[in-house]
GULO-421522 format. One record per residue: x, y, z of N, C-alpha, C in turn. Coordinates in steps of 0.1 Angstrom, whole numbers, plus 2048, in hexadecimal, padded with zeros to 3 digits. Layout:
BEGIN
XYZXYZXYZ
...
# end
This chain:
BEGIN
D639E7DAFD5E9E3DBCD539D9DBB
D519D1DC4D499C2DC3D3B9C6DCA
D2F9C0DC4D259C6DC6D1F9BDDD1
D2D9B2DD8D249ACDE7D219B4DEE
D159ACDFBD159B0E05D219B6E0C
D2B9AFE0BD359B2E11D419B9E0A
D3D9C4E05D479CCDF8D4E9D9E01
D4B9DCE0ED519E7E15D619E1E14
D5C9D5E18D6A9CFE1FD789CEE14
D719C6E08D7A9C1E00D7D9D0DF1
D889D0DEBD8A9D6DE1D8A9D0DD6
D8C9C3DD6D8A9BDDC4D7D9B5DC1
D759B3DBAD6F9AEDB5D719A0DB8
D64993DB9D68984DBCD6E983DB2
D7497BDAED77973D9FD6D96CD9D
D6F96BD90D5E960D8AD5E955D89
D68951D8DD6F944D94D6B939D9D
D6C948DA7D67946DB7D58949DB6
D5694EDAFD4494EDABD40947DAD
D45942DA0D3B936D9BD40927DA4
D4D928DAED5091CDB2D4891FDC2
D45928DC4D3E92DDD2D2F929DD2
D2792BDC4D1E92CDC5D14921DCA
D08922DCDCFF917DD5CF191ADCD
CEF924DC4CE5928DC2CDA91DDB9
CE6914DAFCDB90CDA7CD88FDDB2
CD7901DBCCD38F5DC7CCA8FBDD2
CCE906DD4CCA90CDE6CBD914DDE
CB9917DCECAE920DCECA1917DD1
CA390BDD5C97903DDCC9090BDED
C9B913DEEC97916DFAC90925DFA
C8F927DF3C84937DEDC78937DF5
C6F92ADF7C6592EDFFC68931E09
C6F92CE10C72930E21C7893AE1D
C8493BE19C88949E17C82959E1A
C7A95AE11C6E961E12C66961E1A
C61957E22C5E94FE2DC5E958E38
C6E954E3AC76956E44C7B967E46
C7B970E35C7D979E38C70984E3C
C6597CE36C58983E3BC55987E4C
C5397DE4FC56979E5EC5F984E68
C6B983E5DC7498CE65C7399DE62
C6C9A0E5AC6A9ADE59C5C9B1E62
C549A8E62C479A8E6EC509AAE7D
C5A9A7E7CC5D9A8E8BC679B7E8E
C739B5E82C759C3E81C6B9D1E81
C609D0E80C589DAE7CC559DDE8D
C4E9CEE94C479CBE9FC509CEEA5
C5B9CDEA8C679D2EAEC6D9E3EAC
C669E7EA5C689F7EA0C7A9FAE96
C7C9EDE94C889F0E90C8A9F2E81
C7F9F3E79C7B9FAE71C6C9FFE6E
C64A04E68C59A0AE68C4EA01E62
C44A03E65C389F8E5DC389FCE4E
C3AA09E4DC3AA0DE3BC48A06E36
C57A02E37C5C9FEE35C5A9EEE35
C549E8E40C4E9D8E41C449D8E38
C3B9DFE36C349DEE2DC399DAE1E
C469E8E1CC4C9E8E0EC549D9E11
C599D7E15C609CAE14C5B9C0E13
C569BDE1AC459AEE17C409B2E0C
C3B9B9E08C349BBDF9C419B4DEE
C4F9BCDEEC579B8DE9C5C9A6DE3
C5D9A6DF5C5F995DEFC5698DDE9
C48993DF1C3C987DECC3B98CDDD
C40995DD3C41995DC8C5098EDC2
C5A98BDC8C64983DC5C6597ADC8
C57977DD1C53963DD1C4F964DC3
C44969DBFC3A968DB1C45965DA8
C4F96BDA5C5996AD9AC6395FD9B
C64958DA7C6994EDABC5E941DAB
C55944DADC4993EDA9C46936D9B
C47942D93C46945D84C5093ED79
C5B93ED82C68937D7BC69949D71
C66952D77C6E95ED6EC7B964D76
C7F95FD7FC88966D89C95962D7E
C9F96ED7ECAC96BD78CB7969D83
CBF95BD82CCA958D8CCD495BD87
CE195CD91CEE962D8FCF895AD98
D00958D90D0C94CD9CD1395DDA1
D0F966D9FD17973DA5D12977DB3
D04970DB5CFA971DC2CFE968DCA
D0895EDC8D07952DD0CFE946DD3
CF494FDDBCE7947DE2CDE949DDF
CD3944DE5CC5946DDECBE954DED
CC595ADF5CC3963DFECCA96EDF8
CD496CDF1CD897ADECCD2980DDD
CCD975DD6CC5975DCECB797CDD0
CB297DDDBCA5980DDCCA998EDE2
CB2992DE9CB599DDEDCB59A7DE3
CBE9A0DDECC39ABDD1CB69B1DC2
CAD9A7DC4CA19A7DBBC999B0DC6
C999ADDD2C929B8DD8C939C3DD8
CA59C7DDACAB9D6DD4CA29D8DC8
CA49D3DBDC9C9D8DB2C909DADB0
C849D5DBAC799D5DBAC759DDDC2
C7D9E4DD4C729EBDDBC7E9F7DDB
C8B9F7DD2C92A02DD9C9E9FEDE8
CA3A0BDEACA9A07DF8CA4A03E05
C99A04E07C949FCE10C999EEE11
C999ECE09C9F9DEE0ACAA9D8E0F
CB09E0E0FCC19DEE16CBF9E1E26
CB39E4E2BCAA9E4E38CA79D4E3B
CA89CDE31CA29BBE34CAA9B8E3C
CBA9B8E3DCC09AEE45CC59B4E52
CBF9BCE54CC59C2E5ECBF9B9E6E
CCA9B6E75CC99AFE83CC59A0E7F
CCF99AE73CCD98BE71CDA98AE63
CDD980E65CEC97BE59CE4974E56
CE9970E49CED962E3FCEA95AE49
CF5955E51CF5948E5BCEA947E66
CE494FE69CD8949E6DCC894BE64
CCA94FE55CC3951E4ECC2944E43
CC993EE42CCA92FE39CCA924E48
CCE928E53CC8920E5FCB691BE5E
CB7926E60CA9924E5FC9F926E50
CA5926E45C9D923E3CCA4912E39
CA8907E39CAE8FAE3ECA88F4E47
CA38FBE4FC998F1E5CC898F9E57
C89900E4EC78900E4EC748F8E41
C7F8F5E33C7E8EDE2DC7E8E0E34
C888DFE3AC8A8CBE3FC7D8C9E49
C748D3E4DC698D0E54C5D8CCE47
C608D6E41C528D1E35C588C4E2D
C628C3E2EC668B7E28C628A7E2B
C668A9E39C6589FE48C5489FE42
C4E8A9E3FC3F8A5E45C3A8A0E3C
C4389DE2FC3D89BE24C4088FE23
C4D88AE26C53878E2AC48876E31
C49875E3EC3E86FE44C30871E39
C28876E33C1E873E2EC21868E26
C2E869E1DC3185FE14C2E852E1D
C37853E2BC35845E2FC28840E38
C21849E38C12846E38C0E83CE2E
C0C841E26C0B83BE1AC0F82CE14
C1A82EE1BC1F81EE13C20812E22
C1F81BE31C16811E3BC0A811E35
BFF816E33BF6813E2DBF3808E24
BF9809E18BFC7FFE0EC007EEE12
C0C7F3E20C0C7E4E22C037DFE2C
BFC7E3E34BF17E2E3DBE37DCE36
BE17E6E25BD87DFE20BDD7D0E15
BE77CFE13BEC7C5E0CBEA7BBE19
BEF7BCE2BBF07B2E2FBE27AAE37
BD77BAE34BCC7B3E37BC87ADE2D
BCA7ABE1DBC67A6E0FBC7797E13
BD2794E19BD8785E15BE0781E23
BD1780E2FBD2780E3CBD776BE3D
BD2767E38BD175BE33BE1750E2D
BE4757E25BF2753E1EBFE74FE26
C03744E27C0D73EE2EC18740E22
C26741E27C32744E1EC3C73FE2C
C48736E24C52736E2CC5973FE34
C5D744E41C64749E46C7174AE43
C7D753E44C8A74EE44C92756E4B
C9C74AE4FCA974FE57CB774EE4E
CBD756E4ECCC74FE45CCA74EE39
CBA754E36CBA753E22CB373BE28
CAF73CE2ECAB72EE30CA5729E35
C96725E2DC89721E35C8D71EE44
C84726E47C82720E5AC76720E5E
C68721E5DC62720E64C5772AE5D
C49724E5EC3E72EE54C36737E5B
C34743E52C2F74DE58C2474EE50
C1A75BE50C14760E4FC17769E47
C1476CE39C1B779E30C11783E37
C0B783E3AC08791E44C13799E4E
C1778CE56C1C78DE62C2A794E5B
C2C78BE4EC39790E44C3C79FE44
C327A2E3FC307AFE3BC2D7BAE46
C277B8E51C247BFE5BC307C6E60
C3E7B8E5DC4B7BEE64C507CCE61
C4C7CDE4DC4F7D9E4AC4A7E6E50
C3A7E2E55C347EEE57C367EFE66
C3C7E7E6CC437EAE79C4E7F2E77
C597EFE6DC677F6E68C62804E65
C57807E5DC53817E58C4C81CE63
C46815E69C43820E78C4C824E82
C5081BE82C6481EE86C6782EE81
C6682EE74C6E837E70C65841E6F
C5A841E70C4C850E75C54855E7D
C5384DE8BC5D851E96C6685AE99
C70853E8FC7C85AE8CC7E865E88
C7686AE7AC72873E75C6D87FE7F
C6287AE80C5E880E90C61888E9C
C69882E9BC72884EA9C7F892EA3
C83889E97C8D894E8FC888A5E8C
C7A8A3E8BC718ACE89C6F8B4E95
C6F8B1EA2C6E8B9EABC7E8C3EAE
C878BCEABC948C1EABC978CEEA1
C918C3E92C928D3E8AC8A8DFE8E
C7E8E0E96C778E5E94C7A8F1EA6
C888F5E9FC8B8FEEA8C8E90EEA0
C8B91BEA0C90928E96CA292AEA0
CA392BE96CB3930E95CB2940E91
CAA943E8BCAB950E85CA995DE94
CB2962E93CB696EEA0CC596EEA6
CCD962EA4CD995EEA1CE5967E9D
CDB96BE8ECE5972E8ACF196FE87
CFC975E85D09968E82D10960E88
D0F963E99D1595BEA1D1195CEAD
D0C96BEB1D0D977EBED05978EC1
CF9977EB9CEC980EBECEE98CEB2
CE3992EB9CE79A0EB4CE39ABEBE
CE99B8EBCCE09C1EC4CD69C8EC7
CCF9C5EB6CC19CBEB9CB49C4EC0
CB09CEEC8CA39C9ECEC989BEEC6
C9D9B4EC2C949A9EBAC8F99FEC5
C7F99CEBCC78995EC1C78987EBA
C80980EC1C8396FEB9C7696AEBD
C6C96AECAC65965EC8C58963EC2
C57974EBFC50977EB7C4F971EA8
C5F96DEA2C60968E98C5995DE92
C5E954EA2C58945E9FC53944E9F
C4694AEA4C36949EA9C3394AE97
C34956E8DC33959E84C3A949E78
C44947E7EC4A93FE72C4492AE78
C3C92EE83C3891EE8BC4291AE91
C4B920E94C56917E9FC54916EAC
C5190EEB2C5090BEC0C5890EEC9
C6490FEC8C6D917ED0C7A91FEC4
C83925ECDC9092CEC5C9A926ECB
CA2929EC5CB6920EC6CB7927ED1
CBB91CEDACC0929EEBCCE92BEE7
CD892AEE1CE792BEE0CE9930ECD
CED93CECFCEB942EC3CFA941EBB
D03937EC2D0D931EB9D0B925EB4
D0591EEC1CFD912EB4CF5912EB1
CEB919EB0CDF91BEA4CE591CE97
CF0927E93CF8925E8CCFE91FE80
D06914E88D0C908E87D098FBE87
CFC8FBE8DCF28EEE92CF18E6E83
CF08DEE82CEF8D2E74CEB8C8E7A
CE88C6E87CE68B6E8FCD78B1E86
CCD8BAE89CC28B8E7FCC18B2E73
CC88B5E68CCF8B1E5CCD28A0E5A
CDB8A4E66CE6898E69CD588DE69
CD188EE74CC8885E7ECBA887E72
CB788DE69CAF88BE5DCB6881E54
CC3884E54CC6877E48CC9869E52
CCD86DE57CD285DE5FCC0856E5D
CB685EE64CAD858E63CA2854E54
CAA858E4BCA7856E3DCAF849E39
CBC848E3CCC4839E39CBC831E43
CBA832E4DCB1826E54CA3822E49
C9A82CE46C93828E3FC98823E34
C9F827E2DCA4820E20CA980FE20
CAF812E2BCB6802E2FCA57FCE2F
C977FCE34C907F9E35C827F4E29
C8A805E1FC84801E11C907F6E0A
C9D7F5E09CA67E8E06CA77DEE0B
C9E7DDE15C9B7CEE1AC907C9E15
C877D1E13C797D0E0FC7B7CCDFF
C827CFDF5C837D0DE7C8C7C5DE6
C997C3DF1C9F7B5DEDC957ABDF2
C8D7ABDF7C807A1DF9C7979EDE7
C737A9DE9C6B7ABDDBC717A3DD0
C7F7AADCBC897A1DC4C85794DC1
C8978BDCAC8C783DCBC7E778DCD
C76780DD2C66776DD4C64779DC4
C63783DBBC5D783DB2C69777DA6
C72777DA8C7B76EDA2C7975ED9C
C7C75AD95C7574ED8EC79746D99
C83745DA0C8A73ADABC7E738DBA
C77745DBCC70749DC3C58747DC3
C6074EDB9C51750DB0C42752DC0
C49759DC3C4175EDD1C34767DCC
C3976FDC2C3477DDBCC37781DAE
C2B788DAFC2878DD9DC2C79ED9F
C347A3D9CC357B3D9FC297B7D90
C257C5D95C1B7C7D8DC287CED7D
C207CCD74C287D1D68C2B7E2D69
C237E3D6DC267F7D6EC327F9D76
C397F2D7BC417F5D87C4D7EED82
C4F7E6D78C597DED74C5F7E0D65
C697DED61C6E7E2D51C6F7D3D4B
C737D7D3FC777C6D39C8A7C9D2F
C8F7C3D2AC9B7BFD26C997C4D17
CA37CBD11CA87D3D06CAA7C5CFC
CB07BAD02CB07ADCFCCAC7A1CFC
CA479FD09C9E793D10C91796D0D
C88795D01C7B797D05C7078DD0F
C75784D17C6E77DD1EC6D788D2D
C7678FD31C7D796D3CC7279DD42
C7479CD4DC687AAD57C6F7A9D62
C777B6D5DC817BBD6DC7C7C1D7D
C7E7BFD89C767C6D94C817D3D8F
C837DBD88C887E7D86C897F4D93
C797EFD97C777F9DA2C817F8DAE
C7C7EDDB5C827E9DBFC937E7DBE
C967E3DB1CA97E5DAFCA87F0DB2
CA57FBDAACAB80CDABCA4810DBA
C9D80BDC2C9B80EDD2CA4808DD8
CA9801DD8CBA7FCDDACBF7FEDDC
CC2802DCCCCD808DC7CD3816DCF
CC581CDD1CCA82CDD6CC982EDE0
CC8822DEFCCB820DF7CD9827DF8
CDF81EDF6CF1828DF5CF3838DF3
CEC83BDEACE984BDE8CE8854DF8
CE184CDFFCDC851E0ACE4852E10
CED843E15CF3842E1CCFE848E20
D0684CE0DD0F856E0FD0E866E11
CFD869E0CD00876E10D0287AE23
CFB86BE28CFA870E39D0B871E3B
D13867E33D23868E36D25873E32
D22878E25D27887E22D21892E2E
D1A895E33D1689AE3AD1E896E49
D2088DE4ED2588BE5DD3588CE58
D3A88DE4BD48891E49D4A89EE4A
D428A7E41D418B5E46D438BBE4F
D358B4E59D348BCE68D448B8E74
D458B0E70D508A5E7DD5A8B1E82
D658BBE75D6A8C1E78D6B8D2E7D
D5E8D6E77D598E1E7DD5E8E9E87
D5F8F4E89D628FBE97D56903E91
D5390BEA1D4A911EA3D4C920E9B
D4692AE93D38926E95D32920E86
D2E92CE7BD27922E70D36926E67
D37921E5FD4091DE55D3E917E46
D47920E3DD4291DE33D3D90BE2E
D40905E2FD488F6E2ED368F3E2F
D2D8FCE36D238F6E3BD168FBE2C
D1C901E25D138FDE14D138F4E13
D1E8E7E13D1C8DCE10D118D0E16
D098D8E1CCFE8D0E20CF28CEE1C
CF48D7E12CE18D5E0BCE48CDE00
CEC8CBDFBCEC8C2DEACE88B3DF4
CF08AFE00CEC8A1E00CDE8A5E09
CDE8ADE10CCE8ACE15CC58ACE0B
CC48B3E04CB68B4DF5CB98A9DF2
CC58A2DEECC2893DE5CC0888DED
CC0889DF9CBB882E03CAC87EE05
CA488CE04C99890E04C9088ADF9
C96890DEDC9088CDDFC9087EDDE
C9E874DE1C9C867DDFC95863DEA
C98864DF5C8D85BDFDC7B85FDFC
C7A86CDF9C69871DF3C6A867DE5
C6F866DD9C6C85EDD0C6984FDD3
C75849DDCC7183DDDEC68839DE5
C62841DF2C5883FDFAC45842DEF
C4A84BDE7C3C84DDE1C40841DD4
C4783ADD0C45831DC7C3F826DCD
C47826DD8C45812DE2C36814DE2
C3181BDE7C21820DEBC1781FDE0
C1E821DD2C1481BDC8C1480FDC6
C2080BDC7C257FCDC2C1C7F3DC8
C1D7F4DDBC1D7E8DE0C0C7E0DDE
C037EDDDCBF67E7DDCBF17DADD1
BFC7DEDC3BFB7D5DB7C057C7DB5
C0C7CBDC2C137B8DC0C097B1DC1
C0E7A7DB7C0479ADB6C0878FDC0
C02786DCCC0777CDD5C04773DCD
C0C767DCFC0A75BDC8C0D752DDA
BFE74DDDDBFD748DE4BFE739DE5
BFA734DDABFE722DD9C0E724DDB
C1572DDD3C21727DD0C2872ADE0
C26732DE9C28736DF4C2672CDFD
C1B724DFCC1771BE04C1D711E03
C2170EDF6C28700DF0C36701DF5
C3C70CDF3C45710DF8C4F70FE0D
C40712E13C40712E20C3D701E28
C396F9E19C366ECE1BC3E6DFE1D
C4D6EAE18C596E0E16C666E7E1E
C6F6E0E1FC7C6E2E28C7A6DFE37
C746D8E3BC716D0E47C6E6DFE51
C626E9E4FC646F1E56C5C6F1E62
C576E0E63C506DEE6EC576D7E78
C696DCE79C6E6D2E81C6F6D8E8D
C6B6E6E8FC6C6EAE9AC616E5EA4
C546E8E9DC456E4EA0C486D2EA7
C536CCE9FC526C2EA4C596BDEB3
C666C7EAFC696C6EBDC606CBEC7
C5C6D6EC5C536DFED2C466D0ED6
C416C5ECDC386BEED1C3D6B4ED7
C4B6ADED8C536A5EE5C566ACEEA
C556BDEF1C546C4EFAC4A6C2F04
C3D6C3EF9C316BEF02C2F6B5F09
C396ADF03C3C699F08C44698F12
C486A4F16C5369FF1FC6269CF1F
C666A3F10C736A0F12C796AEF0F
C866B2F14C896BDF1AC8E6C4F08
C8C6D4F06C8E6D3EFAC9B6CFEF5
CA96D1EF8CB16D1EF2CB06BDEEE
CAA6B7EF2CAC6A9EF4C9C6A6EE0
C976ACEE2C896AFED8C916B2ED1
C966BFECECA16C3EC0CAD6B8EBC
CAE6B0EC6CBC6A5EBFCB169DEB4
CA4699EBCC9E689EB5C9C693EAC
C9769FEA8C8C6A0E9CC9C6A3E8F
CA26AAE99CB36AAE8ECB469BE87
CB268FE8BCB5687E87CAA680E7D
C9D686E83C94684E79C90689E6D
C9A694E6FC9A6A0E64CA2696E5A
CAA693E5ECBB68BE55CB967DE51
CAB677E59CA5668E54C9C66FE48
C96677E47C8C67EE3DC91686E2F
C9C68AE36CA9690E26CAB67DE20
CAC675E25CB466CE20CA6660E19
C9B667E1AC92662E16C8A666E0E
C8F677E0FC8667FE05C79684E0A
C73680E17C67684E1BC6968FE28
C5E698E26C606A3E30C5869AE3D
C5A6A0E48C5869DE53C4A694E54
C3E6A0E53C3069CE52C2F68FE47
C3A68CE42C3A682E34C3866EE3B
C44673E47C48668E4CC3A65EE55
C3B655E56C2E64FE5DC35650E6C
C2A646E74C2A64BE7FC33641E84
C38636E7FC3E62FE86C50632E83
C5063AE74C5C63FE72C63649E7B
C56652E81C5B65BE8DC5865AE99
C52650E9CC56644EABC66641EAA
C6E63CEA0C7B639EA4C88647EA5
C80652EA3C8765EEAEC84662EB9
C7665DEC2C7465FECEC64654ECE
C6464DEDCC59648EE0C4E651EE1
C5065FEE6C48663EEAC3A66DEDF
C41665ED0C3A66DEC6C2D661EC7
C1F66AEC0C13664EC0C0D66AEB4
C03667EB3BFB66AEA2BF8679EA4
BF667DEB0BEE68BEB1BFD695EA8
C0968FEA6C13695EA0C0F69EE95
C06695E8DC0669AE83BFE6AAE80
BF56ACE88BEE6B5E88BFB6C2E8C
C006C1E95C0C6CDE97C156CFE8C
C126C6E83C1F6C9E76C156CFE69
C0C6D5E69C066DCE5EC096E6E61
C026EAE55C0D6FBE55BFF705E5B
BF1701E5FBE9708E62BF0708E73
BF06FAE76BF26FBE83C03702E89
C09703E83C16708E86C14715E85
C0C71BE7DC0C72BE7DC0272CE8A
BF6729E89BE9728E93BF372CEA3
BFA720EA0C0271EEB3C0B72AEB5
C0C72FEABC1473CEB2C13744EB1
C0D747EC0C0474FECAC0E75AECE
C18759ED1C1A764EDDC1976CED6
C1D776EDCC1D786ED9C2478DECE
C2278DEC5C2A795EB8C2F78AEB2
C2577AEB4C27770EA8C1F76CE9E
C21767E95C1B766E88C0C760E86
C09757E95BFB757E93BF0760E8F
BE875EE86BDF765E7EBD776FE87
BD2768E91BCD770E99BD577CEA0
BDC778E9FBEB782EA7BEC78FE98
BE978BE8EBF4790E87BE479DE7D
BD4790E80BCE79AE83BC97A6E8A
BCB7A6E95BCC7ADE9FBD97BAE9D
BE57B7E96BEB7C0E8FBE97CAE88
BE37C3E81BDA7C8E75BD57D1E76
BCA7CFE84BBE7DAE88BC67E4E90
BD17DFE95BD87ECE9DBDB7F8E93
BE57F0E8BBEB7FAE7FBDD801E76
BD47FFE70BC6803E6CBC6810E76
BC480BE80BBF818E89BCB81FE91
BD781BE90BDD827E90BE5831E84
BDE827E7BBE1832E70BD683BE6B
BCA835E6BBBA83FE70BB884EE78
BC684AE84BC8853E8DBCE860E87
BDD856E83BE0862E78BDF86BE70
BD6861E69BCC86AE5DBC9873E62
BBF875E6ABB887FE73BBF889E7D
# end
């Protein structure tokens, strides 16, 4: 006879087959604290609910919180004959307080018992991303007040266009990570519903106090539909989706890095602690970091596909199919927690190389816009300003000289209406300076950013 929970039913024993191919335990025993957590909680309410005794809540609480210690300890012995990391602790409980134990599950299943130990992990988890990305808004906030000063080309199409501000550069990212607080955020209010009273589909019939539970376990509310509490994964789902957004955000950010630190570029010095060198090339110093943040972008990406493949075909209510969701959730978790607390050391020790930035932003005619917008001033209509300076751009390739290069009577023969005061709009102080509006690269604009993000991240702190 088979020593599951469910041995009334069946007459043969699993095969060790189906054991060991069933099992989830060398993955899901991450979830032990809640576990215990979650079963504490629920014997406080069984008791408060009279549906067992305080001397039996008592024996039972004492139980687990001694089969946290051993779980704690790394002395707990696992078994792929347990399955899970909930029947595991049961069954150690049997051994520890006696039959009382087999009193724990009573008026709650499995399926709303890994419900809710899954949303009290992905809450501590969520809270632990967001600090990560505390941290590395921080980093770039103090990198972009460091080097408020530094002009660097702009680009469109991979193609100088126009100079910015490496603050203003950088700010975009910490615009993209506050994005994703948001998200997080927001994901966090969703998870942060108890499933547990559910039970396996129905409810159940005993007189239980769900809200009692949550009060005890911090849930702000309970599942109103005790089939989808269940079944529910949207959380999951809407935690990774919002994990590949950030990633897409750390892989934009590292193919940047790449490539400014690159000899072609020579933007940046990545700091040596952060970078490897070549098994054969001793000249070599790889951005190592930034490839393998990349790289494991795609990791992410496919666990959110593995996950929304899963859920798509589902019928109601939980189903086995639905173990398959903690291997890509945890590695979801772990990679985007590693990459977010790496970026956050890294970014304070890049080294800017600001000549070469400036030297850089000094060439490819990127004052041809500035020059149109100044026969704007003059009176000629823009689209009519973008033909002349197009052609002054194409007298200046054929000369070799950038715009600001040409004298003044050279750019008299693309429009009358050019004057000496030209030249002052074609520096690169005055091309960043002039752009003023709102959320543009003028310094002043972009300090004033600065001070926002400072103090709303101050806020946070606190």
């Amino acid at each position: 006879m088979s020593d599951k929970p469910w041995a009334g039913r069946f007459s043969e024993k699993t095969d060790s087959l189906v054991e060991a191919f069933s099992a989830s335990i060398h993955y899901d025993k991450r979830l032990y604290p809640y576990d215990i957590e979650g079963s504490i909680a629920h014997c406080k309410m069984l008791a408060k609910a009279k549906i067992i005794t305080e001397d039996e809540s008592a024996a039972l609480i004492q139980g687990l919180i001694n089969v946290k210690r051993e779980l704690d300890h790394n002395t707990f012995t696992f078994s792929d004959s347990l399955e899970d990391i909930h029947m595991h602790i049961e069954a150690r409980l049997v051994q520890d307080v006696g039959s009382v134990a087999q009193k724990l599950h009573t008026a709650r299943s499995r399926n709303d018992q890994v419900a809710l130990d899954v949303r009290m992990y992905l809450k501590a988890a969520t809270e632990i991303i967001i600090d990560h990305l505390f941290e590395l808004r921080s980093a770039i906030v103090a990198l972009s007040r460091k080097h408020l000063g530094v002009v660097l080309p702009g680009y469109t199409h991979m193609q100088r266009a126009q100079p910015v501000v490496l603050s203003h550069h950088l700010m975009a990212y910490y615009e993209m990570f506050t994005r994703d607080v948001q998200r997080f955020e927001e994901g966090y209010k969703r998870t942060n519903v108890m499933p547990l009273g559910a039970a396996a589909l129905a409810g159940t019939t005993y007189p239980i106090d769900r809200a009692y539970t949550a009060e005890l376990l911090g849930f702000p509310e309970i599942s109103a539909n005790s089939m989808d509490a269940v079944s529910d994964r949207d959380f999951i789902l809407e935690f990774n989706a919002a994990a590949g957004i950030c990633m897409v955000h750390l892989s934009r950010m590292s193919e940047e890095l790449i490539y400014w630190s690159s000899s072609e570029f020579d933007f940046i010095e990545m700091p040596d602690a952060f970078t490897t060198g070549s098994s054969i090339m001793p000249q070599k110093k790889n951005p190592d970091v930034s490839e393998l943040v990349r790289g494991k972008t795609g990791r992410v990406f496919g666990n959110l596909m593995a996950l929304l493949t899963l859920m798509k075909s589902l019928p109601m209510a939980y189903n086995r199919d639905m173990q398959e969701d903690k291997e890509p959730l945890f590695d979801t978790v772990d990679t985007l927690t590693a990459c977010l607390s790496v970026y956050a050391k890294m970014i304070p020790h890049i080294v800017v190389k600001q000549d070469t930035m400036r030297n850089a932003a000094s060439t490819g005619y990127l004052n041809a816009t500035d020059m149109a917008d100044y026969l704007v001033s003059k009176g000629i209509p823009f689209r009519k300003a973008h033909e002349c300076v197009g052609k002054a751009v194409a007298f200046g390739l054929s000369e070799g000289r950038e715009l600001h290069e040409l004298t003044l009577e050279e750019l008299k023969l693309f429009s009358t209406r050019v004057e000496a005061d030209i030249f002052e709009r074609l520096t690169l102080e005055q091309m960043v300076h002039r752009r003023t509006s709102a959320g543009g690269t003028a310094p002043d604009n972009v300090q004033k950013a600065i001070a926002e993000a400072q103090h709303r991240l101050d806020k946070e702190k606190h």
